[in-house]
DOMI-796890 format. One record per residue (C-alpha): residue in one letter; chain; x negated, y negated, z. Coordinates in pm, 1 decimal. Each point is the difference from the previous one (the first is absolute). Layout:
<pt res="A" chain="A" px="X" py="Y" pz="Z"/>
...
//
This chain:
<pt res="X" chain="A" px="-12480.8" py="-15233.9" pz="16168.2"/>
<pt res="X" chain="A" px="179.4" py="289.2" pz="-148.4"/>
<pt res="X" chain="A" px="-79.1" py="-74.0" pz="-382.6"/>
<pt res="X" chain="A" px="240.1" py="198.4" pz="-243.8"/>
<pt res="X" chain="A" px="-145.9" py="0.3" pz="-343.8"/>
<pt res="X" chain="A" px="316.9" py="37.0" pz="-173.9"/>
<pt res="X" chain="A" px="-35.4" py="-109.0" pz="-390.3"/>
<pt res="X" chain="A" px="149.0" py="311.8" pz="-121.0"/>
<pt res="X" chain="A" px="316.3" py="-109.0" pz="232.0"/>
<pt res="X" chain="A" px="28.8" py="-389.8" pz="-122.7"/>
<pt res="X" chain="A" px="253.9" py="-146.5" pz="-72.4"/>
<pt res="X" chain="A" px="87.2" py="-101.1" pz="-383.4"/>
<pt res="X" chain="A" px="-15.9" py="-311.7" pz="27.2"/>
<pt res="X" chain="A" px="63.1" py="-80.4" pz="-411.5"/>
<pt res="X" chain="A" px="-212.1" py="-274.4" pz="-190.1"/>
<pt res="X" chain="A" px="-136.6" py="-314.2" pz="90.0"/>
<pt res="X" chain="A" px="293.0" py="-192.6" pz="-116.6"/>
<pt res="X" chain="A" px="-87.8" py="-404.6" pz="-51.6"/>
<pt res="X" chain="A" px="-347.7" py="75.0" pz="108.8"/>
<pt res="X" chain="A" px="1.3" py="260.7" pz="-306.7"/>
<pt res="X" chain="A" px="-278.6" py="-181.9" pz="-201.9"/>
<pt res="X" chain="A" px="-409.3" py="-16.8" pz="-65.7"/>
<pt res="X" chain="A" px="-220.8" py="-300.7" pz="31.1"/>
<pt res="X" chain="A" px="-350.4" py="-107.7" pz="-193.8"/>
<pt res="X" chain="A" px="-231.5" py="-224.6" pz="140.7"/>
<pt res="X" chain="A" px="-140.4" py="-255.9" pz="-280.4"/>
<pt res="X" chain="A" px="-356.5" py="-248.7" pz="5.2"/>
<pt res="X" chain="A" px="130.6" py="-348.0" pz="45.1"/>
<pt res="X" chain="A" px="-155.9" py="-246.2" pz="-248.0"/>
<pt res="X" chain="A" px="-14.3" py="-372.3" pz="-2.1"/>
<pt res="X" chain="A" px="-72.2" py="-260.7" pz="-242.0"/>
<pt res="X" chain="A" px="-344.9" py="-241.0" pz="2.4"/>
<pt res="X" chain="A" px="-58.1" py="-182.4" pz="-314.3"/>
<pt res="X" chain="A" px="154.8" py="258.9" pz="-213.4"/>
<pt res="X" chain="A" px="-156.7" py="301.5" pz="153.8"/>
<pt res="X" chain="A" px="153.1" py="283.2" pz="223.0"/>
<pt res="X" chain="A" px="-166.3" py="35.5" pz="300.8"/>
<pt res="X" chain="A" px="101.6" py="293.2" pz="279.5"/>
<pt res="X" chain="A" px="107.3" py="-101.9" pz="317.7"/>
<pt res="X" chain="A" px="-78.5" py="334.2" pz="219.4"/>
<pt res="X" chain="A" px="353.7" py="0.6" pz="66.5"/>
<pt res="X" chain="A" px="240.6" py="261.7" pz="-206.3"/>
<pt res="X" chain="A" px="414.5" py="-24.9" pz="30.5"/>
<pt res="X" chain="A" px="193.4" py="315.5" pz="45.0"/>
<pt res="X" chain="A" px="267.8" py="2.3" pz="-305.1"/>
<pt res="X" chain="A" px="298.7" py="272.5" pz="35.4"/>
<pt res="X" chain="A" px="-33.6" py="151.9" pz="-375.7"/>
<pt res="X" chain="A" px="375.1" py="29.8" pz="-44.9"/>
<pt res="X" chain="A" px="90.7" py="-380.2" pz="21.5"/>
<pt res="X" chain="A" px="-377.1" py="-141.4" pz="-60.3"/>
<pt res="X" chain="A" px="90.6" py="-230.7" pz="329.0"/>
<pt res="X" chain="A" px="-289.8" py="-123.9" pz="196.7"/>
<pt res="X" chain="A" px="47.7" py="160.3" pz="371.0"/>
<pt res="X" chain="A" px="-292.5" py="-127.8" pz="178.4"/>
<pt res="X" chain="A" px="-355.4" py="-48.3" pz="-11.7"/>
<pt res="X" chain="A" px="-307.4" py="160.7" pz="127.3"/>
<pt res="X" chain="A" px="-402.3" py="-34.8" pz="32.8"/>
<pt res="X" chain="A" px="-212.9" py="232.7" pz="-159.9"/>
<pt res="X" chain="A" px="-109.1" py="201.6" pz="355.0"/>
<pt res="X" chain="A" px="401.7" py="47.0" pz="112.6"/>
<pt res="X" chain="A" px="163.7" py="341.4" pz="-47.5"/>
<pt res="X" chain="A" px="389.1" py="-107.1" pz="-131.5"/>
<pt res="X" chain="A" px="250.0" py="262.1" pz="225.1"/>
<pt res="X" chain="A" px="222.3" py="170.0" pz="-251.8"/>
<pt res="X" chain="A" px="336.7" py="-10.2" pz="104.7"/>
<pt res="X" chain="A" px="81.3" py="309.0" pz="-143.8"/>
<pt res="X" chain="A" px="-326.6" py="89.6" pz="182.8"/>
<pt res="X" chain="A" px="109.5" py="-136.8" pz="348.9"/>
<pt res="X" chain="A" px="319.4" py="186.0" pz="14.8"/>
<pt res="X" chain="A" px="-163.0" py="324.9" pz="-81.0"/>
<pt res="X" chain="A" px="-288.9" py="-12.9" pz="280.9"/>
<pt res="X" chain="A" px="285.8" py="-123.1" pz="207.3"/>
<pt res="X" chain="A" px="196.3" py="301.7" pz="8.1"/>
<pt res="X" chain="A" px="-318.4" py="193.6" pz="-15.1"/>
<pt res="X" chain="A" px="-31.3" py="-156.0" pz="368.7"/>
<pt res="X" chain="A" px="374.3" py="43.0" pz="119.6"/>
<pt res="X" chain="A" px="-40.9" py="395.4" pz="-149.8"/>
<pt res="X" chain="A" px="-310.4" py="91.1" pz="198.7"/>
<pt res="X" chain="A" px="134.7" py="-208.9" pz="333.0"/>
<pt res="X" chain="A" px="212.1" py="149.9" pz="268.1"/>
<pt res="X" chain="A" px="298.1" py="-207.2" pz="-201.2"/>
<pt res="X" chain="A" px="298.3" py="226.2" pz="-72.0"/>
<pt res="X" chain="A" px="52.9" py="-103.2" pz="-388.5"/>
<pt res="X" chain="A" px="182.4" py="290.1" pz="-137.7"/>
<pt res="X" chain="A" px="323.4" py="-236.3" pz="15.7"/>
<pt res="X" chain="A" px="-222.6" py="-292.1" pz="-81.1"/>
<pt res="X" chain="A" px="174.2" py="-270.0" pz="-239.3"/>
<pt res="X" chain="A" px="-178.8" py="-247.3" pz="-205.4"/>
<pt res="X" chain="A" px="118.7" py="-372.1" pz="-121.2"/>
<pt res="X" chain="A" px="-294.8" py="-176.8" pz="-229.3"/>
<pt res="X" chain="A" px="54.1" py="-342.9" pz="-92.2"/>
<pt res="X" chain="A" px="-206.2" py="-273.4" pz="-189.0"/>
<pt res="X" chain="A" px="-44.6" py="-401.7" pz="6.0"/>
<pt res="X" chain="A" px="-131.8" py="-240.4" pz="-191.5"/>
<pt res="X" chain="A" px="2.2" py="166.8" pz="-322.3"/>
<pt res="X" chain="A" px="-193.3" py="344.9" pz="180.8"/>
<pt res="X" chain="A" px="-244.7" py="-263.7" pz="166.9"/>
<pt res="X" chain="A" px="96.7" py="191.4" pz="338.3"/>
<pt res="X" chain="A" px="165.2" py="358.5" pz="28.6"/>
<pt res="X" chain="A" px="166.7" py="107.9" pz="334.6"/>
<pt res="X" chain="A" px="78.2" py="343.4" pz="82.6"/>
<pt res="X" chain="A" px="260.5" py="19.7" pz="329.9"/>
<pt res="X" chain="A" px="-1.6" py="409.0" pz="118.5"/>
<pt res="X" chain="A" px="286.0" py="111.5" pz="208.6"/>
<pt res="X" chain="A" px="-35.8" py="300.5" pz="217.2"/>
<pt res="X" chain="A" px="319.8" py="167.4" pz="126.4"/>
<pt res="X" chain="A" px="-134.1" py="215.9" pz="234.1"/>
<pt res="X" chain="A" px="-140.4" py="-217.8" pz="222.7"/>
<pt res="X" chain="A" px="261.3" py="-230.3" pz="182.3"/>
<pt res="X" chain="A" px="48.3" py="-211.7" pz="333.1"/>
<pt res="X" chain="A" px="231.6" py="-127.4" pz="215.7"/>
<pt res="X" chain="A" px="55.9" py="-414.6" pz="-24.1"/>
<pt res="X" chain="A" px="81.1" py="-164.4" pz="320.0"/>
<pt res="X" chain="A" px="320.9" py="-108.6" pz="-83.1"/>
<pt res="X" chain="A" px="104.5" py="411.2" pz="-163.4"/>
<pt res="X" chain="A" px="-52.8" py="-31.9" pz="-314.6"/>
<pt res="X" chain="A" px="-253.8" py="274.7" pz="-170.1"/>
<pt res="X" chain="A" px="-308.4" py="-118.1" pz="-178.0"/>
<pt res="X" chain="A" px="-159.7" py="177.4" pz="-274.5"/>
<pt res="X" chain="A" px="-404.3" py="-33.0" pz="-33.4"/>
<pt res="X" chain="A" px="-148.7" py="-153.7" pz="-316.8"/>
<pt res="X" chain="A" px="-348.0" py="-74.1" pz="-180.6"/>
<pt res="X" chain="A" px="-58.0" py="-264.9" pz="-242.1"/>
<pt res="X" chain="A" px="-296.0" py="-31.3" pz="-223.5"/>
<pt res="X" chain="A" px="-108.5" py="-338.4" pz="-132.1"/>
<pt res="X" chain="A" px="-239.6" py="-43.6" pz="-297.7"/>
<pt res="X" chain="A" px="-72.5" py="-308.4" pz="-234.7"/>
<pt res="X" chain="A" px="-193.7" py="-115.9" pz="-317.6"/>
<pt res="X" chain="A" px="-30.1" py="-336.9" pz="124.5"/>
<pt res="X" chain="A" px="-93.5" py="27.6" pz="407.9"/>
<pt res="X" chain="A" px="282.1" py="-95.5" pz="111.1"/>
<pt res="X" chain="A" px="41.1" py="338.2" pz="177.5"/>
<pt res="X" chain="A" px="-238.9" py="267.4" pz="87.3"/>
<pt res="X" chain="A" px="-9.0" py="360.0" pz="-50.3"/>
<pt res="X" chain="A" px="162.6" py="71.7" pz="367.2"/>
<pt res="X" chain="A" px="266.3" py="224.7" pz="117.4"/>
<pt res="X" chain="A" px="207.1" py="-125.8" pz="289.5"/>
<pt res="X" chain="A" px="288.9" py="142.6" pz="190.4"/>
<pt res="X" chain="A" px="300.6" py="-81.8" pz="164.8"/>
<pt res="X" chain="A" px="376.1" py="100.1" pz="-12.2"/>
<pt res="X" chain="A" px="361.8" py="-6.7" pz="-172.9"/>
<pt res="X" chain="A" px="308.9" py="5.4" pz="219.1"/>
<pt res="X" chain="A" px="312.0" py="167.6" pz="-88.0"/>
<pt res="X" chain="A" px="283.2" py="-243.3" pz="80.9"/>
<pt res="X" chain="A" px="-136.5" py="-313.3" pz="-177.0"/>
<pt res="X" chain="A" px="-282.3" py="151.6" pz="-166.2"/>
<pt res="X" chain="A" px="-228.6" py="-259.5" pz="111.5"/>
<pt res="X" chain="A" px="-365.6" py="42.7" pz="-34.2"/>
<pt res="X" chain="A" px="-146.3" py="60.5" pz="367.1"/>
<pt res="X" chain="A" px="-337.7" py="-209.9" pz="-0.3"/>
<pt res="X" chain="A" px="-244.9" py="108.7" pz="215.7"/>
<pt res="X" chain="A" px="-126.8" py="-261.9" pz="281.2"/>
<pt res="X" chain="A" px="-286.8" py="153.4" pz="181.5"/>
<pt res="X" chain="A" px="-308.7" py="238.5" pz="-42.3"/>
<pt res="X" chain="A" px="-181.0" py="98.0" pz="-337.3"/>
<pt res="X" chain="A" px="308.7" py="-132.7" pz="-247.8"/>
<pt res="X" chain="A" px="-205.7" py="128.3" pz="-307.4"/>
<pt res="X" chain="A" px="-105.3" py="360.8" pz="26.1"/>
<pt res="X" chain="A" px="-237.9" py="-11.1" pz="-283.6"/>
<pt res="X" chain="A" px="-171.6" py="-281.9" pz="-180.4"/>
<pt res="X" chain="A" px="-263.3" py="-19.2" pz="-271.4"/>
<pt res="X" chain="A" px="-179.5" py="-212.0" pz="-255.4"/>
<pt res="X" chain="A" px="50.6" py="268.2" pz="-273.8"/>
<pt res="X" chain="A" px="84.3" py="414.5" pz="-56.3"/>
<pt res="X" chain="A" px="-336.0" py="106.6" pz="-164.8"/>
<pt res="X" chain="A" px="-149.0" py="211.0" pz="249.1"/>
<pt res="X" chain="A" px="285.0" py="50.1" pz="288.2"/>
<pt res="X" chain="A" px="-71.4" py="248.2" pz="234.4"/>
<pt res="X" chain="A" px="406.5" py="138.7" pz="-26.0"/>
<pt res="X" chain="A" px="-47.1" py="202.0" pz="335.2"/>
<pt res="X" chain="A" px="-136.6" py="-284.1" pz="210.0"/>
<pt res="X" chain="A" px="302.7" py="-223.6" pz="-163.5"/>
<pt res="X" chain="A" px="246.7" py="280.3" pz="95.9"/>
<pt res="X" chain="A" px="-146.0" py="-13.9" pz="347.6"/>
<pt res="X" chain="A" px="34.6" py="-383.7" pz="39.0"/>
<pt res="X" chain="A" px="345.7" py="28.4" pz="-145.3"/>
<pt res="X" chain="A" px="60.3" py="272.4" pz="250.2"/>
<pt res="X" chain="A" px="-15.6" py="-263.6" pz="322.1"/>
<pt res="X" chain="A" px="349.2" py="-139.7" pz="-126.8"/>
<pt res="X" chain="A" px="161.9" py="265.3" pz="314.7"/>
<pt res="X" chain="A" px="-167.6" py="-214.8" pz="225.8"/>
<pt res="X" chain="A" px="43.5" py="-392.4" pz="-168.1"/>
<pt res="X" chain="A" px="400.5" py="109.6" pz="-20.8"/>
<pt res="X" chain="A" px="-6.9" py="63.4" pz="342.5"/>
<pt res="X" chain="A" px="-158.8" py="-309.0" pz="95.8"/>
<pt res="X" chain="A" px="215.8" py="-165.3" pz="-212.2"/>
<pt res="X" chain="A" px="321.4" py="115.4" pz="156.8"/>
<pt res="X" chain="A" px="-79.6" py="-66.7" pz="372.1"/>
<pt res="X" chain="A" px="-47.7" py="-379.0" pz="-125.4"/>
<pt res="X" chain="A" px="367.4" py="52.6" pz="-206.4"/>
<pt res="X" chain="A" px="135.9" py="106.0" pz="312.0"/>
<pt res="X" chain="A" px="-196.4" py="-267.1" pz="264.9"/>
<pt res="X" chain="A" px="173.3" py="-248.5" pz="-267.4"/>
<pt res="X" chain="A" px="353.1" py="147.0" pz="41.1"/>
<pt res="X" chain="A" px="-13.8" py="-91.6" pz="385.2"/>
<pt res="X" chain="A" px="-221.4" py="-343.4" pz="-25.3"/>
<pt res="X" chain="A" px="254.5" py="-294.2" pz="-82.3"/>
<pt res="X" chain="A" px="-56.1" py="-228.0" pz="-198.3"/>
<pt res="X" chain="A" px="142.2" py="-391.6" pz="-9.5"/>
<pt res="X" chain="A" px="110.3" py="-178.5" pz="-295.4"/>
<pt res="X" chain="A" px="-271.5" py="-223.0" pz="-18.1"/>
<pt res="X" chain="A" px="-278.3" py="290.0" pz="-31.5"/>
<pt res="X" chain="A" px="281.5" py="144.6" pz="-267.6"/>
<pt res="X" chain="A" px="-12.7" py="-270.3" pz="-213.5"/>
<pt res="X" chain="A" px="-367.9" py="-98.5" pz="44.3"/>
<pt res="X" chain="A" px="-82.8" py="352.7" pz="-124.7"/>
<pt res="X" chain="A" px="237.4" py="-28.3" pz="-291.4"/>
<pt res="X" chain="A" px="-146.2" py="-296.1" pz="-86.9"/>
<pt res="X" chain="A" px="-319.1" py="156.7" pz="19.4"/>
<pt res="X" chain="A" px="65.8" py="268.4" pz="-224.0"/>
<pt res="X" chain="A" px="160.5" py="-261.7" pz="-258.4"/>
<pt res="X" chain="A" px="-295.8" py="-187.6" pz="18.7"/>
<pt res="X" chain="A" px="131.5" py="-363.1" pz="127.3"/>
<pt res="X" chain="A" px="-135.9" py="13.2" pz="356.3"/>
<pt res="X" chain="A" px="-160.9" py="-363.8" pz="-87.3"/>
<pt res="X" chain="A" px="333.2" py="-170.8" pz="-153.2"/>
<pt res="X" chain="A" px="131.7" py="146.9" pz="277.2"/>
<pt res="X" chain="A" px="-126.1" py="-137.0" pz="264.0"/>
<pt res="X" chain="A" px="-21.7" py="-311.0" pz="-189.1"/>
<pt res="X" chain="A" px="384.3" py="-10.4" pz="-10.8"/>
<pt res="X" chain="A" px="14.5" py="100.6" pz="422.5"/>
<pt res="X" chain="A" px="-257.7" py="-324.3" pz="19.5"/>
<pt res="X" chain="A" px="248.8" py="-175.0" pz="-175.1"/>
<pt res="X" chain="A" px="338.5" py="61.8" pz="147.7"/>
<pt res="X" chain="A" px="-114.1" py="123.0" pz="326.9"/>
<pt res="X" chain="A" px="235.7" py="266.5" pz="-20.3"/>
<pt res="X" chain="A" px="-106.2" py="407.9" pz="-16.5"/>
<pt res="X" chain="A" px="360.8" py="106.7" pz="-104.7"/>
<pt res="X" chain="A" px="-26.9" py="203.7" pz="-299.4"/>
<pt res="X" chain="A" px="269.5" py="-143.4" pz="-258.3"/>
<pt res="X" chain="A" px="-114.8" py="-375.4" pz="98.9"/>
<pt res="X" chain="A" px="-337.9" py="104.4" pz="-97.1"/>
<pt res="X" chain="A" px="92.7" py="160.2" pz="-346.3"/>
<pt res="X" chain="A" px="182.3" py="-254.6" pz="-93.6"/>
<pt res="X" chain="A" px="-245.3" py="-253.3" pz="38.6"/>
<pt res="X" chain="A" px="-271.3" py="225.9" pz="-183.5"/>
<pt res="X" chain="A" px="-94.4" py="-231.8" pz="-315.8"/>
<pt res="X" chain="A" px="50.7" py="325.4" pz="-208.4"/>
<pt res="X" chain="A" px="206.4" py="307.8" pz="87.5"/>
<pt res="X" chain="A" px="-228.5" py="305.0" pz="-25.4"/>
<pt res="X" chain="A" px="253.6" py="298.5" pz="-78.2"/>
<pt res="X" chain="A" px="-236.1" py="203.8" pz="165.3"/>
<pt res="X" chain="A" px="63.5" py="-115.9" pz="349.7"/>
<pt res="X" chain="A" px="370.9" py="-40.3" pz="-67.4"/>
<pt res="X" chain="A" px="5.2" py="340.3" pz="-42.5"/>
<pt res="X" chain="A" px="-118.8" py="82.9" pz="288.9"/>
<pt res="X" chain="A" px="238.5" py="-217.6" pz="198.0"/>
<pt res="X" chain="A" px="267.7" py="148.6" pz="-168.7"/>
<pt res="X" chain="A" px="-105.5" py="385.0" pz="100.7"/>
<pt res="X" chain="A" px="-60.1" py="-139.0" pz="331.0"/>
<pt res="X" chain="A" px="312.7" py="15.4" pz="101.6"/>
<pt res="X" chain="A" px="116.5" py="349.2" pz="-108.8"/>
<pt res="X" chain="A" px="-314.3" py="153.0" pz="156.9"/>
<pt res="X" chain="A" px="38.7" py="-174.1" pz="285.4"/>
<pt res="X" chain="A" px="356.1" py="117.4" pz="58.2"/>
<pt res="X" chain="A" px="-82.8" py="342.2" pz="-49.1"/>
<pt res="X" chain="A" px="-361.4" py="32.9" pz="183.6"/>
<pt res="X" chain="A" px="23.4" py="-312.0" pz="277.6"/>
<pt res="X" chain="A" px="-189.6" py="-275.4" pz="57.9"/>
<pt res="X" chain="A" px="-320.9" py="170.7" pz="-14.6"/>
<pt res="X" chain="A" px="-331.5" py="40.8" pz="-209.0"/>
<pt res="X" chain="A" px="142.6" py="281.4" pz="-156.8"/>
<pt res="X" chain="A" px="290.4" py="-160.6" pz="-165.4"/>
<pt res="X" chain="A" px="-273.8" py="-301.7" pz="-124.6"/>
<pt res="X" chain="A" px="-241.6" py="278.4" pz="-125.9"/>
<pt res="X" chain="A" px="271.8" py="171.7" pz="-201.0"/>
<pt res="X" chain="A" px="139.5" py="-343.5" pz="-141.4"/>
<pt res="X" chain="A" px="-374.9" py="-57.7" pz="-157.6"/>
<pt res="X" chain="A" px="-16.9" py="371.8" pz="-110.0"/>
<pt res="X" chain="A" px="351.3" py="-64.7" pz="-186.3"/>
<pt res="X" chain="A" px="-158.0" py="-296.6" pz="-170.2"/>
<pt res="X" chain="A" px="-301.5" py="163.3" pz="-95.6"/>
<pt res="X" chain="A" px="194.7" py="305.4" pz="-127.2"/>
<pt res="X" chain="A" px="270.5" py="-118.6" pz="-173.3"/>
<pt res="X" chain="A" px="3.7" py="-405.7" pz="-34.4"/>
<pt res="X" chain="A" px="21.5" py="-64.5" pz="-373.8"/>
<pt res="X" chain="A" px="-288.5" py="-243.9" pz="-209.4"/>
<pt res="X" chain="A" px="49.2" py="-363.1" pz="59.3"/>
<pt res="X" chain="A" px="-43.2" py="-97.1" pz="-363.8"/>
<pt res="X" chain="A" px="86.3" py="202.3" pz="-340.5"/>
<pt res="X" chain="A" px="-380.4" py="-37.3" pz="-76.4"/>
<pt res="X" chain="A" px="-77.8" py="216.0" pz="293.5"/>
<pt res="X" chain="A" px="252.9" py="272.9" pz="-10.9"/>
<pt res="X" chain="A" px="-252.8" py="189.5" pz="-218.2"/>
<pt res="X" chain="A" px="-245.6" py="-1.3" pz="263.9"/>
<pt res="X" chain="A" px="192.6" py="122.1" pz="270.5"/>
<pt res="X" chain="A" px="-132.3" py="293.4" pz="81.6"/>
<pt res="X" chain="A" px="-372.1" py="-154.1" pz="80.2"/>
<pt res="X" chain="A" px="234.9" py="-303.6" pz="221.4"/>
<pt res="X" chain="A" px="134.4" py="244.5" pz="196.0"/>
<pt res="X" chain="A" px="-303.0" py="184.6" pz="85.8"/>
<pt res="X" chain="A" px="-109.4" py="-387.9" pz="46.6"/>
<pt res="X" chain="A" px="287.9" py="-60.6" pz="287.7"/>
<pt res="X" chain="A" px="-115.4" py="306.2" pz="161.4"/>
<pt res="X" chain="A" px="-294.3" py="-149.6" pz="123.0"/>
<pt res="X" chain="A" px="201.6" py="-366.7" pz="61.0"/>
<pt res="X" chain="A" px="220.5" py="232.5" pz="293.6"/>
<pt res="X" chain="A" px="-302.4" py="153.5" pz="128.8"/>
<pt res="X" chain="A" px="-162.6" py="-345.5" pz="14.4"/>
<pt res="X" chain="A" px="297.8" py="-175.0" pz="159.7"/>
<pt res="X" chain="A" px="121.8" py="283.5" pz="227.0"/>
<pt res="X" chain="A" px="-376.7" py="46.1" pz="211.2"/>
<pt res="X" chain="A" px="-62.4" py="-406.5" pz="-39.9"/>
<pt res="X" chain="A" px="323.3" py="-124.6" pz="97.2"/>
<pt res="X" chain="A" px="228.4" py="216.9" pz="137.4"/>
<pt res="X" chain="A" px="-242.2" py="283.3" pz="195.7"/>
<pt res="X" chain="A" px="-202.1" py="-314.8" pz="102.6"/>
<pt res="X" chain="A" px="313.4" py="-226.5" pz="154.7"/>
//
């Protein structure tokens, strides 16, 4: 690998917006007949809002998201990456419980089976609460619907770690540096998938899948002894939007792509990219459920429909 240490050339990339705040970890205390006893365990509280962001025992090293986005970059600025056009979107759920950085890189673009032009992108997870690790994954963004390309094969997360204290920033720029070869993986199975068709049954099983309701389901096929889709939803004993969804896109990607794995792999990306929250409660949250449906398509798309 070619590395290009190029700091003085980085991009300004501005602040770090909703993930733009500092975090104290405090001894946990509990009651026993009046007196305060520590429980080993400390919670991380963001000082601007006091609110309690996760918890932690007394040998764990909390990541920083402030922290996590900074080594990042360190990483994508010592790799082979070409980030002088690099763009930067930072977003935060469950109060700044989990931050998620999504890096778009301009100069580096392929070709999509079906023509359209694909831009390559990084995201960086981090939580408070372990609900996501300190990993940086990458994938793409297409141009005509802008859906999120999810990579289906190979080393899907470039870099992964319990913590920043201590990163070695060259050997992370070198593992972050193999994303040449995982894209180009990835494409020969985007366009083995634009030639394999696909029937409706393995369609809707894998949009099931992804929805989560591969047991009601199959209950409701039991049931009626009928695979046809719209019998089957009907039937469901409660309508998962989710899945509708997907039915719905269906059609239009079908149209345009064929009957093929391609136009089922696109209709999941679509979902996972742009479906809205399925309750008011959750729209807050949306940008940890999305990273979330990521892994549902990658799940559904090598179990069900590589697998048929």
């Amino acid at each position: 690998m070619n590395s290009i240490v190029n700091f003085d050339n980085a991009p300004d990339l501005g602040g770090f917006a909703a993930a733009d705040f500092d975090t104290v970890s405090i001894p946990t205390m509990i009651d026993f007949n009046g007196r305060s006893i520590a429980t080993g365990k400390y919670a991380i509280v963001r000082t601007d809002t006091s609110e309690v962001l996760g918890h932690h025992g007394s040998r764990h090293q909390k990541v920083c998201q402030k922290e996590a986005i900074t080594t990042t970059e360190k990483m994508f600025f010592e790799s082979d990456l070409k980030t002088n056009t690099m763009t930067r979107e930072i977003s935060c759920s469950h109060n700044g419980s989990n931050t998620f950085a999504r890096y778009t890189f301009p100069d580096h673009q392929f070709r999509s089976p079906d023509g359209d032009t694909s831009t390559l992108t990084a995201l960086l997870t981090t939580s408070f609460n372990s609900t996501f690790p300190f990993m940086i994954a990458f994938g793409e963004n297409l141009r005509a619907c802008n859906n999120n390309n999810i990579w289906l094969t190979g080393v899907i997360t470039m870099f992964k770690a319990r913590h920043t204290k201590g990163l070695n920033i060259s050997d992370g720029a070198k593992a972050v540096g193999n994303v040449y070869a995982e894209a180009q993986k990835n494409h020969e199975l985007f366009w083995d998938m634009y030639y394999t068709p696909v029937n409706s049954d393995v369609a809707f099983d894998t949009y099931a899948a992804a929805s989560g309701v591969t047991n009601q389901v199959n209950e409701v096929k039991r049931e009626i002894g009928s695979t046809d889709w719209r019998s089957i939803i009907n039937k469901l004993p409660r309508q998962n939007q989710n899945l509708n969804y997907m039915v719905q896109k269906s059609k239009d990607y079908e149209n345009r792509m064929g009957k093929n794995q391609w136009a089922v792999y696109n209709t999941l990306t679509d979902w996972s990219t742009h479906a809205n929250a399925t309750t008011e409660k959750s729209k807050q949250n949306i940008a940890a459920i999305k990273v979330q449906r990521a892994a549902k398509v990658r799940d559904a798309v090598n179990n069900v429909l590589l697998a048929a």
